[in-house]
ZATOR-931932 format. One record per residue (C-alpha): x, y, z; residue in one letter. Coordinates in pm, 1 decimal. Layout:
<nodes>
- east:north:up:r
- X:Y:Z:A
...
</nodes>
This chain:
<nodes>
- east:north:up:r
- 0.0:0.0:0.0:X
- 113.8:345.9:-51.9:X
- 75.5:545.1:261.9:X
- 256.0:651.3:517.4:X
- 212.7:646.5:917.2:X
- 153.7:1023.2:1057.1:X
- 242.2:879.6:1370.9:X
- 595.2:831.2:1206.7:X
- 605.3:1102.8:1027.7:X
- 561.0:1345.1:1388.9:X
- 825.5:1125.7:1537.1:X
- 1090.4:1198.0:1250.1:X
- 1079.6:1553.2:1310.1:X
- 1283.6:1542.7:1616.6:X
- 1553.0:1422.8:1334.5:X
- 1512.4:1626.2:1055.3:X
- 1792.7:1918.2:967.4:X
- 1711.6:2346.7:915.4:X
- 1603.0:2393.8:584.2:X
- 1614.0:2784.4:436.2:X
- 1497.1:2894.8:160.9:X
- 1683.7:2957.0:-135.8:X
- 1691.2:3275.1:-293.9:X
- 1788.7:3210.9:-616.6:X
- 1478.1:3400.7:-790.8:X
- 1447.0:3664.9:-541.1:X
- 1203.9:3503.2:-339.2:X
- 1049.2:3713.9:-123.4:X
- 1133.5:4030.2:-237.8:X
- 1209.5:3930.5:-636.7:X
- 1315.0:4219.2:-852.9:X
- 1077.5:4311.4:-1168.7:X
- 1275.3:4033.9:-1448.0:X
- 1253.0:3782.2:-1107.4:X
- 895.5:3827.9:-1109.6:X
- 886.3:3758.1:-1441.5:X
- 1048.4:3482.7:-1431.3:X
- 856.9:3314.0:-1095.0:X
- 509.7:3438.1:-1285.5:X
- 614.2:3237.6:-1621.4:X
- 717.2:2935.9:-1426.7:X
- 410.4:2943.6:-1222.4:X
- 140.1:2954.1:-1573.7:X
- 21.8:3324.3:-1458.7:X
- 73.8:3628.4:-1293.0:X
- -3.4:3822.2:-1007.4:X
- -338.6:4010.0:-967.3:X
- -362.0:4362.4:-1080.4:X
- -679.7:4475.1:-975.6:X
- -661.9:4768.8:-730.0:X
- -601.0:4706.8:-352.5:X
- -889.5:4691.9:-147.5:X
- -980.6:5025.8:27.0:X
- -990.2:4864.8:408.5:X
- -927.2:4541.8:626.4:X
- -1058.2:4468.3:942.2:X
- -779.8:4326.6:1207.2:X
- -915.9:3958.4:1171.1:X
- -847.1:3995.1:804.0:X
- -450.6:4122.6:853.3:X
- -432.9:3789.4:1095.8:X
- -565.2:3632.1:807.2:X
- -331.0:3732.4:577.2:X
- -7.5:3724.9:849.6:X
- -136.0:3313.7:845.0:X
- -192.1:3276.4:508.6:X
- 167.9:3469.5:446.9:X
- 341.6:3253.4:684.4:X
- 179.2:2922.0:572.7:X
- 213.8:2980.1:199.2:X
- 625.7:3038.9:319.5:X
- 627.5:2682.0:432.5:X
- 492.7:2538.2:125.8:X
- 731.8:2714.9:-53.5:X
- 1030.5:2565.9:154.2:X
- 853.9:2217.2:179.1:X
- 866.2:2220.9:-205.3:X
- 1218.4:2376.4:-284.1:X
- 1350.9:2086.7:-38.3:X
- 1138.3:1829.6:-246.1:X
- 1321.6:1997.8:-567.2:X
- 1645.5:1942.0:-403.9:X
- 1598.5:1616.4:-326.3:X
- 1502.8:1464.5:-565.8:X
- 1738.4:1641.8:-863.2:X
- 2023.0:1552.2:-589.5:X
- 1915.4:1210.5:-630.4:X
- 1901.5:1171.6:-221.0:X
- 1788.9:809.9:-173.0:X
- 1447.4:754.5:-165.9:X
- 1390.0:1033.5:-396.5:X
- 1507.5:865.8:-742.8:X
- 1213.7:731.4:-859.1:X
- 815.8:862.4:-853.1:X
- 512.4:657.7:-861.5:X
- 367.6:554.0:-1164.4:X
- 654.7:742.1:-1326.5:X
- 933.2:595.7:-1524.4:X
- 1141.6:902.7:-1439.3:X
- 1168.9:1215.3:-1208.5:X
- 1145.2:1482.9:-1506.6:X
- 817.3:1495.1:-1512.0:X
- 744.9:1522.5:-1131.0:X
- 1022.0:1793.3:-1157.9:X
- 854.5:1990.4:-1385.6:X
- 511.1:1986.3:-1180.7:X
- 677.4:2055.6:-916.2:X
- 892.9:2377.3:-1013.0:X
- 529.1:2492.3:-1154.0:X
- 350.9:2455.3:-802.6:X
- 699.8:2642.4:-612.6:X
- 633.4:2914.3:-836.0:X
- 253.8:2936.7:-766.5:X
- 329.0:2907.3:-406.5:X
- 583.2:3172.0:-439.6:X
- 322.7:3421.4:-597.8:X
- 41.0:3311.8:-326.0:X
- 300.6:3433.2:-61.0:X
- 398.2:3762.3:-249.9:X
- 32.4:3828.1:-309.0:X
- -0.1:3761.4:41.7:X
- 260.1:4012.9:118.0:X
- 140.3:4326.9:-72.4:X
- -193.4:4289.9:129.9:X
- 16.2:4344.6:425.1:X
- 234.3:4593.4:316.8:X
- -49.6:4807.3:147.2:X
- -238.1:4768.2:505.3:X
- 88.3:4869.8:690.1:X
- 52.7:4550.0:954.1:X
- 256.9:4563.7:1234.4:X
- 427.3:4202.7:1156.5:X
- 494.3:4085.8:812.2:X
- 659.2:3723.3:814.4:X
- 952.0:3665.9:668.0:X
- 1077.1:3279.7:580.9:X
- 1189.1:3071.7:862.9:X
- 1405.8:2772.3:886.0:X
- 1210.7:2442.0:859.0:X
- 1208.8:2079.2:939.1:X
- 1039.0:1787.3:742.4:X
- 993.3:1454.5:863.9:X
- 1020.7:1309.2:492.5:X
- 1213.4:1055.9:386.5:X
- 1138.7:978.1:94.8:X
- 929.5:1109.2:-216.0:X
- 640.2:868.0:-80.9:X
- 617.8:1010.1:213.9:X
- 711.0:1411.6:113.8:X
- 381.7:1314.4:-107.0:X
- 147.4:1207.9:184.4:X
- 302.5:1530.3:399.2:X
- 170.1:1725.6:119.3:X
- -184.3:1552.4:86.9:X
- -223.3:1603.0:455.4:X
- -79.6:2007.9:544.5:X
- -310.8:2060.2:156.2:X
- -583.4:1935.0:303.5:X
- -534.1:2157.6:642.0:X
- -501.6:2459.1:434.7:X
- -807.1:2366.5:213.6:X
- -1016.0:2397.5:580.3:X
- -823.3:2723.0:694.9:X
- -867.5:2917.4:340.2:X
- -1263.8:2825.2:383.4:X
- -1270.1:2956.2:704.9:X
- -1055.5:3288.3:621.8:X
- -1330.8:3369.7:351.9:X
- -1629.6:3301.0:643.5:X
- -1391.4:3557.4:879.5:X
- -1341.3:3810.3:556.0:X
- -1724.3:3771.1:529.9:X
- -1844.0:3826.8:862.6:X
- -1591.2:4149.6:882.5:X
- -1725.8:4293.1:600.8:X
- -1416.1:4281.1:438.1:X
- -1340.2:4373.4:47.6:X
- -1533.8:4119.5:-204.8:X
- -1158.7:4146.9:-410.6:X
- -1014.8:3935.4:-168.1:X
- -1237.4:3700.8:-122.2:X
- -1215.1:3634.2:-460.7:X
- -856.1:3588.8:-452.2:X
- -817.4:3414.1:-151.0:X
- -1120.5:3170.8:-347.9:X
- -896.7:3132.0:-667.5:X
- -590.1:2997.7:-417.0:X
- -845.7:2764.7:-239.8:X
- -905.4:2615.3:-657.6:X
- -512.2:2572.5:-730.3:X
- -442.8:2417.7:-360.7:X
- -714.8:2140.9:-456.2:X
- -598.8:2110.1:-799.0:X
- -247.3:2027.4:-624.1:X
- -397.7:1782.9:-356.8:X
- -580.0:1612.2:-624.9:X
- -256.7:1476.6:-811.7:X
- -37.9:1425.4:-500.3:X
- -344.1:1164.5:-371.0:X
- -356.5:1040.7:-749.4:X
- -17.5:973.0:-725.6:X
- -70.3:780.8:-411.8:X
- -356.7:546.8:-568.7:X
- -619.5:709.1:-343.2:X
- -935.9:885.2:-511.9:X
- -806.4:1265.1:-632.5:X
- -1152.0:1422.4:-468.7:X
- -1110.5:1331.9:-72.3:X
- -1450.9:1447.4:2.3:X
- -1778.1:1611.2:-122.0:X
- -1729.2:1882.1:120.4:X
- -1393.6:1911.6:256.7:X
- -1318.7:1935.8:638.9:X
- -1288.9:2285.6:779.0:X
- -1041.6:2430.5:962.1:X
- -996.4:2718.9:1191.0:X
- -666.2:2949.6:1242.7:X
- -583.8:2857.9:1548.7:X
- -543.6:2481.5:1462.8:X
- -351.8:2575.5:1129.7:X
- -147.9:2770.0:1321.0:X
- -53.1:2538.5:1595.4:X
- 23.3:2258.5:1324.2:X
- 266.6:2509.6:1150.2:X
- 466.4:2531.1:1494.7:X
- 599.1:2161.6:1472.1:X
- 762.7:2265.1:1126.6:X
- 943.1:2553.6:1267.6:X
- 1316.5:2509.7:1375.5:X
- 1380.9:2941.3:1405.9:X
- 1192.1:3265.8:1253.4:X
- 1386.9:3627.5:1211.5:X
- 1098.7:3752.0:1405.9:X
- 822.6:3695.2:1703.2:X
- 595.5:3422.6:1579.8:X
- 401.5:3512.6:1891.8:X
- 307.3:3816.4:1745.1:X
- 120.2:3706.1:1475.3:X
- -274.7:3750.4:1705.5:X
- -389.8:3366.2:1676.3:X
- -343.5:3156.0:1944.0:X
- -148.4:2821.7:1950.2:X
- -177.9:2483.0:2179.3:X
- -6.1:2211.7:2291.6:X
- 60.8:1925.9:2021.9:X
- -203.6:1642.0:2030.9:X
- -57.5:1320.2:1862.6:X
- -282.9:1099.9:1761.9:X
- -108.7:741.8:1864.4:X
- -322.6:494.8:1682.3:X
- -329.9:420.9:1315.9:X
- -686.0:512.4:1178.5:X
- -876.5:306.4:978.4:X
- -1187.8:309.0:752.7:X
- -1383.0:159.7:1086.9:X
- -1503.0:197.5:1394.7:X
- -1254.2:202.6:1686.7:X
- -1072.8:304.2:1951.3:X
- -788.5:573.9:1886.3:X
- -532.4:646.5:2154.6:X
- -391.9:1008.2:2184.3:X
- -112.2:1190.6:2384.4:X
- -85.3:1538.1:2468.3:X
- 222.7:1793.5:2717.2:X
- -14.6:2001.1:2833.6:X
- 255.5:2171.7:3092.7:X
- 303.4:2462.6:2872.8:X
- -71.6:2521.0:2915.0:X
- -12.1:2482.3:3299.5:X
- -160.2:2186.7:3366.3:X
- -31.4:1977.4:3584.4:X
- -92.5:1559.1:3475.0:X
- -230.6:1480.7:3840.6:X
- -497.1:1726.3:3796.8:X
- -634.8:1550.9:3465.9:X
- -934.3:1399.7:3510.8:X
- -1144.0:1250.5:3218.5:X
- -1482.2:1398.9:3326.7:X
- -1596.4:1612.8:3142.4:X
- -1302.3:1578.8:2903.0:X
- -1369.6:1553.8:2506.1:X
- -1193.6:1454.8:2180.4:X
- -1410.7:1724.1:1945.2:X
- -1380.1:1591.4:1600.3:X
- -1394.5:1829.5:1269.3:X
- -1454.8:1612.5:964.9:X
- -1635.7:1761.5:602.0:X
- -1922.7:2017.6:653.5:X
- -2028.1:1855.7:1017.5:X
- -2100.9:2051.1:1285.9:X
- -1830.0:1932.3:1506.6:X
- -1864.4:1580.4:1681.5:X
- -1778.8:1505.2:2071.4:X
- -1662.2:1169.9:2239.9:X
- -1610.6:1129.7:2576.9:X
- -1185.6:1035.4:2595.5:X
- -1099.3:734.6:2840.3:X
- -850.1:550.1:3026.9:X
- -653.8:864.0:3131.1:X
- -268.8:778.7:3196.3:X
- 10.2:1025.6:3317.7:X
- 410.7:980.2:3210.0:X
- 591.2:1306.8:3386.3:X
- 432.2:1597.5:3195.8:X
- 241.1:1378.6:2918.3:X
- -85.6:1226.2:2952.7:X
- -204.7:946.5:2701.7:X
- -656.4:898.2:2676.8:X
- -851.6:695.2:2477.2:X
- -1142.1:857.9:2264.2:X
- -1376.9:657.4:2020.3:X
- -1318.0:708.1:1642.3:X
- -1712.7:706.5:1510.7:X
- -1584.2:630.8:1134.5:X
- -1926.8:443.2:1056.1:X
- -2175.6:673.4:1164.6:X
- -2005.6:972.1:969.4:X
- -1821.5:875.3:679.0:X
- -1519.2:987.3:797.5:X
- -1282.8:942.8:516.2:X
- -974.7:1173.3:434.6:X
- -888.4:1411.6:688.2:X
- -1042.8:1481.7:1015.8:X
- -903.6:1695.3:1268.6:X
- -940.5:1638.1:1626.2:X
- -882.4:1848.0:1984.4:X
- -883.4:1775.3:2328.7:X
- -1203.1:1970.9:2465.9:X
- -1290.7:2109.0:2815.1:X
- -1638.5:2104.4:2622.0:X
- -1878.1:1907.1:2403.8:X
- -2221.0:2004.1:2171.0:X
- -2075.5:2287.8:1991.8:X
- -2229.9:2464.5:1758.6:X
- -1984.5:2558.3:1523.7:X
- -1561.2:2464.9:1485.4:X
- -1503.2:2848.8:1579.2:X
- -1635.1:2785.7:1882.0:X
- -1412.5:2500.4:1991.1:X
- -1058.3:2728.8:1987.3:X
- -1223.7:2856.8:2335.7:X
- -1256.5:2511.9:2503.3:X
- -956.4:2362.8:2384.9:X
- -638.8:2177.5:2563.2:X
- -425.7:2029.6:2263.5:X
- -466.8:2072.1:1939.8:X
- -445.5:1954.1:1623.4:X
- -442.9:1580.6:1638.7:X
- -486.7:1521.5:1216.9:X
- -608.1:1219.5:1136.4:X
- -577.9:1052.2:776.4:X
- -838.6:770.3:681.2:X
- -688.5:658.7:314.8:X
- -882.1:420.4:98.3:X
- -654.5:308.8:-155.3:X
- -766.6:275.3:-542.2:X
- -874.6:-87.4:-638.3:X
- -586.4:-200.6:-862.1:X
</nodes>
């Protein structure tokens, strides 16, 4: 089968090396022939339709997210580029593919798209004068091998998909300019486009889901952190707030079952004797659901960590593709930006992958 363990994945992190950036094109600041040059790669060019005339302070969050998000995908993809024209082991050969040239070439494209969704990004931010505009980081990927870089890719896609839908309800609800909605809504069309192939390429159905699982900010956000090694400025400034990783320890499958989950919540200052499951939830986001509550189980301390149970109800709600779970003080809520209030640990991300009949 090809498909890769999260769980393994998370736990390679701790050994992956810094990875910058190049700035061979210019990238972030390219100069007018750069620009030129990232826009031809990428099949199109940057919007020139007039800035909007005002942004609420949600919608500059927004943007410092999407900025700082679209700057890992760049870097995720740039290290995939390296790899595999360096011919690093495990990198040499793509699925379905009888060589890398091809791959290469879609790939290049998609860097160069990213590039322009994170210089778009950046002239939003600059025109509104925001107090913080992100600049690259360094990164870390748990990847080791094209297989795996691939199922990295289906899953942070598939995170973003959720977070863009949820920046356009935020834009919405603030009133904000109908331009960018309509630009943020043309990078929601290319990032599906992209997750499409990558889960072609790993024999699983190219549309995950009739409606795709939303997302909020704060659980984009607080993924993002586990890729970070360093940033050249506070990522705390950036007004979203972040929690404690929750790692989902069980390997999901299309069924009914019992999923075990860890969580540190000490940096939330919370001490593991004083965990009690009461009144203690795994809140699950999964397509266009309002958001689904389990009691969690079989609470277990280890120093700082504490490990629960929580049932997985696949069955009952066709809970294929990605599904995105948090530890909740909370159940019954009535919609996922509610659940950001009541939360412990978040983001446990949770991949159910049915595989293409052969």
């Amino acid at each position: 089968m090809i498909c890769r363990d999260l769980i393994n994945a998370a736990a390679l992190l701790g050994l992956a090396t810094a990875y910058a950036i190049p700035s061979t094109d210019g990238f972030p600041n390219p100069d007018n022939q750069q620009l030129m040059q990232i826009q031809t790669t990428a099949g199109g060019s940057l919007s020139n339709s007039k800035p909007p005339i005002e942004l609420s302070e949600d919608g500059v969050a927004n943007f410092q997210l999407i900025a700082f998000n679209e700057q890992f995908e760049v870097a995720f993809f740039s290290s995939l580029i390296d790899n595999i024209t360096n011919n690093v082991e495990g990198y040499q050969s793509a699925p379905g593919m009888s060589d890398t040239a091809e791959i290469l070439e879609i790939l290049q494209t998609v860097k160069a798209q990213e590039e322009l969704h994170v210089i778009s990004a950046l002239e939003v931010l600059n025109h509104f004068n925001a107090t913080l505009i992100p600049a690259p980081c360094e990164y870390k990927f748990p990847s080791v091998d094209l297989e795996s870089a691939l199922s990295l890719a289906v899953t942070f896609s598939s995170v973003v998909l959720g977070t863009l839908a949820s920046a356009e309800k935020s834009f919405a609800d603030n009133g904000d300019a109908s331009g960018i909605i309509r630009q943020v809504a043309s990078i929601i069309g290319q990032e599906g486009e992209q997750n499409g192939f990558y889960r072609f390429m790993l024999k699983r159905s190219p549309s995950e889901k009739p409606f795709l699982t939303t997302n909020t900010g704060p659980f984009a956000f607080s993924a993002l952190q586990q890729f970070i090694v360093s940033c050249p400025f506070d990522i705390s400034a950036i007004p979203i707030p972040t929690f404690p990783v929750l790692e989902v320890m069980t390997t999901p499958e299309a069924k009914d079952m019992t999923l075990k989950f860890s969580a540190d919540l000490s940096s939330a200052g919370i001490k593991v004797g004083s965990i009690s499951e009461e009144n203690l939830f795994i809140t699950y986001l999964t397509g266009q659901q309002l958001p689904i509550s389990v009691p969690i189980s079989n609470v277990q301390g280890f120093g700082d960590t504490i490990t629960f149970d929580a049932e997985f109800p696949y069955t009952e709600n066709v809970m294929d593709g990605l599904s995105i779970a948090a530890l909740t003080k909370a159940s019954n809520f009535a919609d996922a930006d509610d659940i950001a209030a009541e939360t412990l640990a978040a983001p446990g991300l949770i991949q159910v992958n049915k595989m293409l009949a052969k």
